[in-house]
N, C-alpha and C positions, 0 to 999 in steps of 0.2 A: 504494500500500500504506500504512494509517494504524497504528501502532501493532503493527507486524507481521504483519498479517492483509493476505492476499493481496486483496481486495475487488473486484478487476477478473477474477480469476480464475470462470468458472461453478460450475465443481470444488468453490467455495469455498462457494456460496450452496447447493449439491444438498446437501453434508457436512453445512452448519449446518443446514434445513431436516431434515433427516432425522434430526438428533437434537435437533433442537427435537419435532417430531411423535412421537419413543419415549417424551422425560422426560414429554411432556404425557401419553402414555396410560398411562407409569407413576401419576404422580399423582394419573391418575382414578381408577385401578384402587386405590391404595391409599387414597383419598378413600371410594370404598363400602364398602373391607371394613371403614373406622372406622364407617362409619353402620351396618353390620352388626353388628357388636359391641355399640358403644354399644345398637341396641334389644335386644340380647339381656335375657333376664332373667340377673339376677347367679349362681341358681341354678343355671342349666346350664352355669355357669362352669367347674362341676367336672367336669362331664362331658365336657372338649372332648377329643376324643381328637388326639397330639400325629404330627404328618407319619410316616410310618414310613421308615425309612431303609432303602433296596431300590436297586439298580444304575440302576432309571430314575428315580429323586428322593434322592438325592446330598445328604448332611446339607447341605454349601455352600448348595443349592438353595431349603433351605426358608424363610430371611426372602425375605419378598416385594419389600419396596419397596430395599431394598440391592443384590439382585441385578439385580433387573429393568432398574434407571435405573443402574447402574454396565454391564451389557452395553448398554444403548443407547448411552452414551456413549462407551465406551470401542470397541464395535467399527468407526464409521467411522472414529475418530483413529488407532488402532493397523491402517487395513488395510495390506495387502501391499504389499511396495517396489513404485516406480509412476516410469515414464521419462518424461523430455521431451526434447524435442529443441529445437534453435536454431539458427538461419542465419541468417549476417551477411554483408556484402561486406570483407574485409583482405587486406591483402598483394597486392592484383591480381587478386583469386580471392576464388571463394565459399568461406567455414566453416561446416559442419557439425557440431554436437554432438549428440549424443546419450550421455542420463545416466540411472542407475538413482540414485534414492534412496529411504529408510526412507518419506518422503513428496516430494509436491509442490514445496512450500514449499526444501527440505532440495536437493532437485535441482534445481531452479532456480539455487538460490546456488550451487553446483559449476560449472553449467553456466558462470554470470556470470564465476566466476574463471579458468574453461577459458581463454573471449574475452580475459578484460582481459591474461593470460600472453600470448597468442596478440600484441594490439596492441604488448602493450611489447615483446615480440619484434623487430615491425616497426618500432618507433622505436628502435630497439638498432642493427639492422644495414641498414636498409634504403639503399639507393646510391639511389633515386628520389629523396631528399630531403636537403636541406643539413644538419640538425642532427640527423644519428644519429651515435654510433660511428665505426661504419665507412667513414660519408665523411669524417668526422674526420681520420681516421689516413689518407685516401687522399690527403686535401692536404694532409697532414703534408708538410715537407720530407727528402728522404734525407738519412741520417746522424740521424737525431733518434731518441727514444725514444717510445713513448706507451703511460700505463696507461691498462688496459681494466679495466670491470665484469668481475665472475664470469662473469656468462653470455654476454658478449661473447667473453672470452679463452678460456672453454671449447669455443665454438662454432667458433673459429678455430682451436684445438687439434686439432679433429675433422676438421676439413676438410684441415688439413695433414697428418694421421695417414693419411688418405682418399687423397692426393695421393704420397705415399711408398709406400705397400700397392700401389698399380695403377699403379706403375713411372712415372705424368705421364700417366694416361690420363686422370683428372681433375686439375684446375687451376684453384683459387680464385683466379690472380689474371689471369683472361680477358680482364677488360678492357679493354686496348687491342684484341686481335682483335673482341670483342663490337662497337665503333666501328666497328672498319675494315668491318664486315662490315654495320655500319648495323641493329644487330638491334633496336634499341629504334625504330628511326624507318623501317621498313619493309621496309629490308633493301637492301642495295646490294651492285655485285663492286666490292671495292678492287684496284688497279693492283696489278700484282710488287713497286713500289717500298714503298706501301702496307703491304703483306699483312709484306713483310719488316721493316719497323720496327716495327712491329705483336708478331710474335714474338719479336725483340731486347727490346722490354718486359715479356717474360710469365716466370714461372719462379718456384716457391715459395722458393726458394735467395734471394731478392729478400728477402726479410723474415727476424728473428731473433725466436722466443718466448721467452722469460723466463718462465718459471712459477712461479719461485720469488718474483718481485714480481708477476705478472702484468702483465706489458707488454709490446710486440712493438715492434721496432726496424727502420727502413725501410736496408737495406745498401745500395740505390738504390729510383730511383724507380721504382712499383711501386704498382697499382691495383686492387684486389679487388672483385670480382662475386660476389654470394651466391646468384646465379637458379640454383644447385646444390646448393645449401646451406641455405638460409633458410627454407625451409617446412619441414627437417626437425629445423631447430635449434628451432622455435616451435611442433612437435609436442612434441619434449622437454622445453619448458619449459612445456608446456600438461599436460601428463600427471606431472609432479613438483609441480604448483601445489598440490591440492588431494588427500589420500586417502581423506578422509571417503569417498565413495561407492562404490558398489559397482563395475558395470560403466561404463566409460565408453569412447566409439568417437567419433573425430574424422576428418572427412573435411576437410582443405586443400587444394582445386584438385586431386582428384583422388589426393591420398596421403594414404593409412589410418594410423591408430596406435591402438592400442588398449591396455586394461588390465582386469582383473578379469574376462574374460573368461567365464562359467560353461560352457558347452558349447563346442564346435567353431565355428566359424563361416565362413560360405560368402559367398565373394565373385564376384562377377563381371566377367572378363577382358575388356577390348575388343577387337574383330577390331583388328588394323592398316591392314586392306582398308577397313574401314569404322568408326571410333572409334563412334559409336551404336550399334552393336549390339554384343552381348555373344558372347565364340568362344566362351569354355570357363569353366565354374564353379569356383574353388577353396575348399577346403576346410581350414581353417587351426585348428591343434592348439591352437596355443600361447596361454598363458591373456596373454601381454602380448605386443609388437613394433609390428611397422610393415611397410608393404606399398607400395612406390611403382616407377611406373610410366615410362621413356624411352621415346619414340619421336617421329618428326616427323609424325608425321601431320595434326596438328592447323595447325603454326606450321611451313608453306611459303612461300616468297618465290620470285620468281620475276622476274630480270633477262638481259634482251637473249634473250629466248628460253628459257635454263634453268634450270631450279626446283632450290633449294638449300632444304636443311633449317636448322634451328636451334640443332641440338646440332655442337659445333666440334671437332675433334679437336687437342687441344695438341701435338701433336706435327706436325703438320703446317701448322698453320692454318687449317684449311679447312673444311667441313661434312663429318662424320663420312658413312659410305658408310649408305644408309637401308635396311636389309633388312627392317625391319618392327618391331618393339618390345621392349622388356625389362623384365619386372616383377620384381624382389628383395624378397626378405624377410628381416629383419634384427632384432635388439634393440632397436637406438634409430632414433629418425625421421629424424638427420640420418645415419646409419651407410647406412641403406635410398638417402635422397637421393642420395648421393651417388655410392654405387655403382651404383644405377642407371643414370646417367647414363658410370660409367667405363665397367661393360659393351655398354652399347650403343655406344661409341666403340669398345672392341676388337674386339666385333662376336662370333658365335658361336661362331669358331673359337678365335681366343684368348683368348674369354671362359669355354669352357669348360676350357683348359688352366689359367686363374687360376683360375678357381673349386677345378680339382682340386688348387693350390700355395698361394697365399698367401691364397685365397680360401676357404680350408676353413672350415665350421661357416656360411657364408650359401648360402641358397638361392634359387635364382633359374630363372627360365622364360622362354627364350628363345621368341617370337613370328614364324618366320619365312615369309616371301610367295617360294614358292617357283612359279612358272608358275599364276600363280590360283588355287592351295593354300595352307594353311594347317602349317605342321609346328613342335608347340610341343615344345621341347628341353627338358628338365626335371632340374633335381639330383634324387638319388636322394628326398631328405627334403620333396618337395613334387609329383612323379609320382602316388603313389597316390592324392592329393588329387584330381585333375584332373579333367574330366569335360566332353567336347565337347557343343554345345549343336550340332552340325551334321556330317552325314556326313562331309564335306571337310575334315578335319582328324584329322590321325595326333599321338598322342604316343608323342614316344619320350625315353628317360632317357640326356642326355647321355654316351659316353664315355668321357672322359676323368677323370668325376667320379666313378667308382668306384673 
């Protein structure tokens, strides 16, 4: 791009082009009526009769060369808001944007600040790498303090808000079980002995927030995993970066966030039998939130003969029991993350008992694999939405949640 002009863009050469080819026929066009004039005789000068002003020639209308070359020029620059999209590889997963802007140009830049929120997200909190944040504070020694950026200390705020709401069904600080369980390196069954020091490390009671300096204080040692948290924390700071634009929809490995929403918007659910193909279409109101998806279906391991999932129940240690998936919808992206992943640990029974107590105002649609059927359980505020792409699947409206 030289001087602000997109130059690599096609968009860019058809725009200029096309109002290079109007000024030029304007300026023929008022080029002959001068030679028309000029041979007029001076005498019939009086007689020129003057445009009449009538519903189909508009006083506006009548100078020639002002109108003519101000619409050519002005109507490709001023057309209609116009989307691009973008996909990059971060966070261990592909992103998606897609942005409405005034133009081109105007969306594009949105889109660029979407990503750049999105990366610094992942050099904030990411535990893959030595110099973020949050592996900071995880070799921090116990007893110590340490301040956090705004959007670090925010992010952790929400995740321990997440961890208190669903009674230790989620649990930011997994980490030691994530090892024992070998999730990053293939997947392994750690021994009884294992599994139990494993749990004696875990516990959000392990850490003290400070909000008033922002910094969090380690009461023992005590290791935090964000693979719960992190993509929903870098939706939220992807969709607060920029408001210039209109509509903007983010996809991060699979979980939605959106804003400016102007219609309804229709999503589609993965079977849990089959993640490729699509069970049921939803139908989603709300002009801003987020939409994110648990289940193992994807990320199996499989040692000494039996297949364990991915997702861990903190309370027990263990892989949560797999009945098939859980999509939530929420306000914020790391609010959706997170619960996601609780309710599908409680699983549909006491998932929808929270939904109907502490869980009130999120919506969520349980996915479950009942004898090679499909039966998708639904809060009341996201049922009517739904809509089976296959005979073999019943909705029914959880409930407990009425």
């Amino acid at each position: 791009m030289i001087a602000g002009l997109p130059i690599a863009d096609p968009q860019f050469w058809i725009v200029t082009a096309t109002v290079a080819i109007a000024v030029a026929l304007a300026v023929r066009r008022v080029v002959r009526s001068l030679r028309r004039e000029s041979a007029r005789p001076c005498a019939s000068c009086s007689r020129a009769r003057a445009v009449p002003s009538t519903p189909w020639s508009p006083r506006w209308a009548r100078p020639r060369l002002p109108v003519v070359a101000l619409v050519a020029v002005l109507a490709p620059v001023g057309a209609a808001a116009t989307t691009v999209e973008r996909q990059v590889e971060v966070m261990g997963t592909t992103l998606r944007v897609e942005v409405e802007g005034a133009d081109r140009t105007a969306a594009l830049a949105v889109a660029e600040s979407l990503l750049r929120e999105v990366e610094a997200t992942e050099r904030r909190l990411s535990t893959w790498r030595d110099d973020s944040e949050l592996a900071a504070l995880n070799a921090a020694p116990a007893g110590t303090w340490r301040a956090l950026s705004a959007e670090t200390f925010a992010a952790l705020a929400g995740a321990w808000s997440c961890a208190e709401r669903t009674g230790g069904a989620f649990d930011p600080t997994l980490a030691p079980l994530v090892a024992a369980w070998g999730l990053r390196t293939g997947g392994r069954l750690p021994s009884a002995t294992e599994l139990a020091a494993a749990r004696a490390a875990t516990g959000p009671e392990r850490l003290a927030l400070d909000a008033g300096r922002r910094r969090v204080g380690k009461r023992s040692q005590v290791t935090i995993d964000e693979g719960a948290f992190g993509k929903g924390a870098a939706l939220d700071a992807a969709l607060a970066a920029d408001s210039s634009a209109g509509f903007v929809r983010i996809d991060l490995g699979g979980q939605l966030a959106w804003r400016g929403a102007p219609a309804p918007q229709t999503v589609a659910l993965a079977d849990p039998r089959d993640r490729g193909r699509p069970a049921l279409d939803l139908t989603l109101a709300a002009e801003r939130g987020s939409l994110a998806t648990s289940g193992d279906g994807e990320r199996r391991f499989a040692v000494g003969g039996e297949t364990f999932g991915h997702l861990l129940d903190p309370r027990t240690g263990r892989p949560a029991r797999d009945f098939g998936s859980v999509v939530v919808a929420a306000a914020s992206g790391l609010e959706a993350d997170c619960l996601s992943t609780a309710l599908f640990v409680l699983g549909p029974e006491l998932g929808a008992r929270w939904l109907a107590g502490a869980g009130r105002g999120v919506e969520a649609v349980y996915l479950v694999v009942e004898s090679g059927r499909l039966r998708a359980l639904a809060t009341a505020g996201l049922a009517g939405g739904l809509r089976p792409r296959a005979e073999d699947i019943e909705i029914e409206i959880l409930e407990s949640s009425s």
